[in-house]
C-alpha positions, 0 to 999 in steps of 0.5 A: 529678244535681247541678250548677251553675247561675247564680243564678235567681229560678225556685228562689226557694221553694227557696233560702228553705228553705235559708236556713231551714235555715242560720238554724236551725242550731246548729252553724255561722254562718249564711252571709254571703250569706244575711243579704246577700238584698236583704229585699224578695226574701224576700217578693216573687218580682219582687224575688227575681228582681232578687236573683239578677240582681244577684248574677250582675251581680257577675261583672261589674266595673260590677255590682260593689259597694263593698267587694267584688270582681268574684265568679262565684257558682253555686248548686248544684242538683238539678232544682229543689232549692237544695243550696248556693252557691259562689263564685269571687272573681275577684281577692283583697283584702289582707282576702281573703287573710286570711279569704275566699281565691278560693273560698267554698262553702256546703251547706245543712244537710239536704244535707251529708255527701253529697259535694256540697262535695268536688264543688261544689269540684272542679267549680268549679276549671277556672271559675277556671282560666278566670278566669285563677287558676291556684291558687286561696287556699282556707280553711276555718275552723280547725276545720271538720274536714269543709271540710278535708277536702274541700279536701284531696280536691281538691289542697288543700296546706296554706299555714298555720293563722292564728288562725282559719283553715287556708289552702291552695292549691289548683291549677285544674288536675290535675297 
């Protein structure tokens, strides 16, 4: 059964496939985070496992780079499979507000419309109720009918459609 972990050097071989597979396909844009592994990590396990420590430092203010704000990023797992990447941003900047929101999530190619977003989303609510967020800034591109839906799944209301993104809150709580 699928579920989130931190970020672990132990699913290196797994998380590279799924980078693999997010290159190769035609019809979305390869994720951020993906182009965002230190290149070392791609060839080396003991700089993969410094990857994934930096990433899970960055929950903390003192791990947090230049330009970014303090974010929980979780990898969704099954046993030892990489299914995708979720993560919390802990505050939202004035760019955050316009096109990022609190959650980002992300499936790989070969494990999509099997109900892990709507999952990954759900689960990661109470995460962020923790981290004080009581409704979270979703979004998902304007035409990205399938994100839309899973936000939708999980309480999403509909706050506008911008140019290029439809935003939505979402409550960390059910009501």
């Amino acid at each position: 059964m699928p579920e989130f972990i931190d970020p672990i050097g132990t699913l290196r071989t797994s998380f590279l496939a799924a980078a693999a597979e997010f290159r190769a396909d035609p019809d979305y844009p390869v994720p951020w985070y993906i182009d965002d592994v230190d290149p070392q990590a791609l060839v080396d396990p003991a700089a993969f496992e410094a990857y994934t420590a930096r990433v899970v430092d960055e929950r903390n203010s003192w791990g947090v780079r230049p330009g970014f704000v303090p974010m929980t990023t979780l990898w969704w797992v099954d046993r030892e499979e990489f299914l995708g990447r979720l993560a919390i941003r802990h505050r939202l900047t004035p760019a955050l507000e316009k096109f990022g929101g609190h959650i980002g999530y992300d499936v790989r190619p070969s494990a999509r419309r099997q109900g892990h977003a709507t999952a990954m989303l759900a689960a990661a609510l109470p995460i962020a109720r923790s981290l004080g967020i009581s409704q979270a800034l979703v979004m998902c591109d304007k035409t990205n009918i399938a994100s839309q839906r899973v936000i939708e799944a999980n309480g999403g209301r509909l706050l506008d459609i911008t140019e290029q993104k439809r935003r939505y809150w979402v409550p960390t709580t059910r009501s």
